[in-house]
C-alpha positions as CSV (number, residue, x, y, z in Angstrom):
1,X,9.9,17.1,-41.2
2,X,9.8,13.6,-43.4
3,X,11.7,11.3,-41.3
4,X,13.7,9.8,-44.2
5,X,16.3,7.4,-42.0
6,X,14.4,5.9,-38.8
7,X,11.6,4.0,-41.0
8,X,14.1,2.7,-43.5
9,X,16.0,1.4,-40.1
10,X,13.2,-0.4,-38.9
11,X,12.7,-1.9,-42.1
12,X,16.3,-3.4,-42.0
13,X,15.8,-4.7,-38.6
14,X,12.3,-6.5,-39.6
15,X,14.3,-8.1,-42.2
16,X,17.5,-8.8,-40.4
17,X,15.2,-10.4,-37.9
18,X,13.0,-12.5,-40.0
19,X,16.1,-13.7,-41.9
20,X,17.2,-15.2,-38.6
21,X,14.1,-16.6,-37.5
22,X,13.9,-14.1,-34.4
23,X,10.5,-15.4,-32.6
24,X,9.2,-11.8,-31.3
25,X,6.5,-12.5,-28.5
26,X,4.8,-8.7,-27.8
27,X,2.6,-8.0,-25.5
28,X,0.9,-4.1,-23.9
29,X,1.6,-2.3,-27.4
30,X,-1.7,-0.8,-26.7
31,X,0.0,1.1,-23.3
32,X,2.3,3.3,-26.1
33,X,0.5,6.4,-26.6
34,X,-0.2,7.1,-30.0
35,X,0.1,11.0,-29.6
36,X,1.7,13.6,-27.0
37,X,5.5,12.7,-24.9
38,X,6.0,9.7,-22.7
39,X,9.6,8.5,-21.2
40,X,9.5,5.0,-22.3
41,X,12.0,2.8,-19.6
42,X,13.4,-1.0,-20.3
43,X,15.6,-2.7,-18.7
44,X,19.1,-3.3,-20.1
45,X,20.8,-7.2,-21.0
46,X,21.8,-6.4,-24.3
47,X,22.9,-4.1,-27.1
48,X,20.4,-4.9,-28.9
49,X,18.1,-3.7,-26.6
50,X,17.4,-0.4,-27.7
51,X,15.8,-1.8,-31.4
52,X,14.1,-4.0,-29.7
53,X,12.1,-1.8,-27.3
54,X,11.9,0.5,-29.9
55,X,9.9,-1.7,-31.8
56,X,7.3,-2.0,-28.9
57,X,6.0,1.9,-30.3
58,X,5.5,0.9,-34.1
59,X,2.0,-0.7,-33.6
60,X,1.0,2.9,-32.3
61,X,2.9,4.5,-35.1
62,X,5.3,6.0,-33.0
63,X,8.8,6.4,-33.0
64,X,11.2,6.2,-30.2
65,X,14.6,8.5,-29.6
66,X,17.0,7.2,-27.2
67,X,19.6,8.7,-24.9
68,X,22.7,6.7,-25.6
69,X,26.4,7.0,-24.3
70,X,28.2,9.9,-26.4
71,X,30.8,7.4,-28.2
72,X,28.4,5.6,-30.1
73,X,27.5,8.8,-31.7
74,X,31.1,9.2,-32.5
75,X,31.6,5.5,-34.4
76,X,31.7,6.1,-38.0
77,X,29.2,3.4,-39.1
78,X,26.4,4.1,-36.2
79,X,27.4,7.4,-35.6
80,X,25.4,8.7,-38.8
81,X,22.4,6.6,-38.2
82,X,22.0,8.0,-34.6
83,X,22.0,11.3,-35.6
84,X,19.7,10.9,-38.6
85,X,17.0,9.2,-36.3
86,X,17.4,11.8,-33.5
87,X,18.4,9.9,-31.1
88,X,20.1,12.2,-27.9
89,X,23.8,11.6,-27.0
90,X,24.7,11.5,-23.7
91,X,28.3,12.7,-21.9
92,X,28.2,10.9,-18.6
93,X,30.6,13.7,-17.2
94,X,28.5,16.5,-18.8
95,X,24.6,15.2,-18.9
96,X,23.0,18.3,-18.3
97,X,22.7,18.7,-22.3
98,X,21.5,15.6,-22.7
99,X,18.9,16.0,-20.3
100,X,17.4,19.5,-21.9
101,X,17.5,18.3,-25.3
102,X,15.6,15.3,-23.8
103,X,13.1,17.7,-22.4
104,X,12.6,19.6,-25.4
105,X,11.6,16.5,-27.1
106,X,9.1,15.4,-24.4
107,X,7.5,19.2,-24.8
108,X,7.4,18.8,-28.6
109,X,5.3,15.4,-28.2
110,X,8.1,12.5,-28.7
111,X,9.0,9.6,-26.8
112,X,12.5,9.4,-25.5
113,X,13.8,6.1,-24.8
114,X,15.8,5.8,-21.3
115,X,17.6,2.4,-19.6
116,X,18.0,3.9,-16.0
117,X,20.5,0.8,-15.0
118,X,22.9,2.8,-17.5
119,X,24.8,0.1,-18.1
120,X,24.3,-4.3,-19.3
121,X,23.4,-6.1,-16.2
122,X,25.7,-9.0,-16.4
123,X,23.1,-10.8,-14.4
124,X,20.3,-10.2,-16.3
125,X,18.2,-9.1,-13.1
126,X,17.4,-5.3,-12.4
127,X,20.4,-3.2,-11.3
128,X,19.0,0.4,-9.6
129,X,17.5,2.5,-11.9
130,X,18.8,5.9,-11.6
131,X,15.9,8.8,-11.8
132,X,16.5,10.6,-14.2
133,X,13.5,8.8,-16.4
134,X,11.2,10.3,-13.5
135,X,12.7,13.8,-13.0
136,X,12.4,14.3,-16.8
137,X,8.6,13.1,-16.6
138,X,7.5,15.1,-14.1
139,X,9.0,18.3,-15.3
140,X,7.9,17.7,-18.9
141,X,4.4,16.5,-17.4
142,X,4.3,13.5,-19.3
143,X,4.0,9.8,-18.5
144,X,6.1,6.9,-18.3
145,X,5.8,3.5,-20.0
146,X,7.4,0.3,-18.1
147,X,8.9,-2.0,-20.3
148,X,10.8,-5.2,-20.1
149,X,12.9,-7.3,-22.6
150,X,14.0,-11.2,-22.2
151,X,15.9,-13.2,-24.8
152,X,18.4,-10.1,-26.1
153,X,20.9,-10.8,-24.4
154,X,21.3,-14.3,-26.1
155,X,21.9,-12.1,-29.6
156,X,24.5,-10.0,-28.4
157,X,25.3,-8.7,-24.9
158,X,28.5,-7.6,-22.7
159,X,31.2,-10.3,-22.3
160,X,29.7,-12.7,-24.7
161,X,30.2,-13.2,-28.7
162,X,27.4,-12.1,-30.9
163,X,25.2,-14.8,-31.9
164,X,23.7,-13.3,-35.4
165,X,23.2,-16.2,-37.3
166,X,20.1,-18.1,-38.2
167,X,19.6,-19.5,-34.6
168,X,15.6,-19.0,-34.3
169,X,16.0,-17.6,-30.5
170,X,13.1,-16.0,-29.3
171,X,12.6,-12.2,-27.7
172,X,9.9,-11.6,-25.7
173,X,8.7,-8.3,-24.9
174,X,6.1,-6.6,-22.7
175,X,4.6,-2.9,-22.5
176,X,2.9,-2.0,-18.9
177,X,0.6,0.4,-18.5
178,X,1.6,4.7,-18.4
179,X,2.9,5.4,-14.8
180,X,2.2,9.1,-14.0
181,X,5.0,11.0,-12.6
182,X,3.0,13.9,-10.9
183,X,5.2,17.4,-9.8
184,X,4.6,17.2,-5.9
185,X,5.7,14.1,-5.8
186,X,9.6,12.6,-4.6
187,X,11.1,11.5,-7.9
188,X,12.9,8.2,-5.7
189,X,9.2,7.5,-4.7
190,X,8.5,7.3,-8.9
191,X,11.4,5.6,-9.3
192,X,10.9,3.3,-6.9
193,X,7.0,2.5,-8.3
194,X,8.6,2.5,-11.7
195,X,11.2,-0.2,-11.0
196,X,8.4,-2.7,-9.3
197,X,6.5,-2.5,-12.5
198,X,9.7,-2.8,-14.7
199,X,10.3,-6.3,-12.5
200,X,7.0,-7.3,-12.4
201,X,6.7,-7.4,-16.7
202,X,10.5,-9.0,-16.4
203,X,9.1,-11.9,-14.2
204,X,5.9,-12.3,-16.9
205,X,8.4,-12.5,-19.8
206,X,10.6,-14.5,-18.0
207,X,7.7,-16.8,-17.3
208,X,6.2,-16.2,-20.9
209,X,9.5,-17.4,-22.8
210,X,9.1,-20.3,-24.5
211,X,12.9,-21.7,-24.7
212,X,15.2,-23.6,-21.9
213,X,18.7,-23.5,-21.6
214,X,20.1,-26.9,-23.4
215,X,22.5,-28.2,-20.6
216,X,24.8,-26.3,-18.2
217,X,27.1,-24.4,-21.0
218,X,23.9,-23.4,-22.6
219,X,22.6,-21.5,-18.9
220,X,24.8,-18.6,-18.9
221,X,21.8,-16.5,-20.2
222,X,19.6,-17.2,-17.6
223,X,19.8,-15.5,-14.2
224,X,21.3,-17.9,-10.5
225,X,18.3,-17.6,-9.3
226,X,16.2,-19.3,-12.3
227,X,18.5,-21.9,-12.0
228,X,20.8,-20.4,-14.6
229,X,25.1,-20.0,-14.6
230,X,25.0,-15.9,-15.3
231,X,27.0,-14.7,-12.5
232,X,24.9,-12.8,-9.2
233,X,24.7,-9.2,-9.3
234,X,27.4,-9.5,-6.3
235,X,29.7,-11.5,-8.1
236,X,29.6,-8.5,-11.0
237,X,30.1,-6.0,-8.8
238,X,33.0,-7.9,-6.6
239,X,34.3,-8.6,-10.7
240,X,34.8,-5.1,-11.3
């Protein structure tokens, strides 16, 4: 079937992006597969995140569906466009759906997009990745793709204003290579691997990214333990 909404989205984006002088710095494009299901996994800082790694599959051609939180699906405005790109809802009390649509997908040859932290880290380091991502790779037989995104969460992330204007802030992006997620294996085990690699392509973007904060108020994007004002994972969690 023509998919009619999803290009015509990532059209928008290109635009939106270039009309704010977004500096996209991608690198491991090559690691997407360009045919058959993989579970592609990111980290999570912003809400932009899920365009942003989606946009990690279009050198390969590919298209990405996501599993997002069921009330996004439910806003009038985004609601629509989820639906029409076939992306997968997700009820947090009732995820068993989710999770066999999801497989389904996999089995038909798609790539479903996961964020196993759930949620924004408000630290912008890894939270624990839940393992799901790896239980729906093994059982589907298909591989996962480690990815990692720095510089969203200055655009538009939990707590702070959006920051959509012509600002030329840079995103930087990086693709590791497939992870396999065999059957006999413990899906923590996978998890665990899965998480090293995610950190691993955070510290190279991290390292990569070509802007410094401008002063102390300018820091609160950039982790405590870069040198940065974003609170510590423990302060979060002692927050709320």
């Amino acid at each position: 079937m023509a998919e009619l909404v999803y290009p015509p989205v990532i059209g928008a984006a290109h635009t939106l992006f270039r009309a704010l002088d977004i500096r996209i710095d991608m690198k491991g494009t090559e690691n997407i597969p360009r045919k058959g299901g993989a579970v592609l996994v990111s980290n999570h800082i912003g809400y932009l995140d899920f365009i942003f790694a989606g946009l990690t599959a279009r050198p390969q051609k590919r298209l990405v569906r996501f599993m997002a939180k069921e009330s996004v699906f439910r806003h009038k405005v985004s609601g629509p466009l989820m639906r029409a790109m076939k992306h997968i809802p997700v009820d947090r009390q009732q995820g068993e759906s989710a999770y066999r649509h999801a497989l389904e997908s996999l089995r038909s040859g798609e790539i479903i997009g996961v964020f196993p932290e759930a949620t924004i880290s408000q630290s912008f380091t890894l939270k624990s990745f839940k393992s799901g991502a790896a239980r729906m790779a093994q059982e589907a037989g298909v591989p996962l793709i480690p990815v990692a995104l720095w510089g969203t969460q200055r655009l538009w992330t939990k707590g702070r204003p959006k920051n959509l204007k012509r600002s030329h802030i840079p995103v930087t992006m990086r693709v590791g290579e497939p992870i396999e997620a065999p059957k006999d294996q413990y899906a923590g085990a996978i998890t665990r691997r899965l998480r090293e690699r995610v950190q691993e392509l955070l510290e190279a973007a991290q390292a990569a990214y070509p802007a410094k904060p401008q002063g102390t108020e300018d820091s609160w994007w950039l982790p405590a333990h870069l040198g940065g004002t974003a609170p510590t994972a423990a302060q979060v969690k002692e927050a709320g």
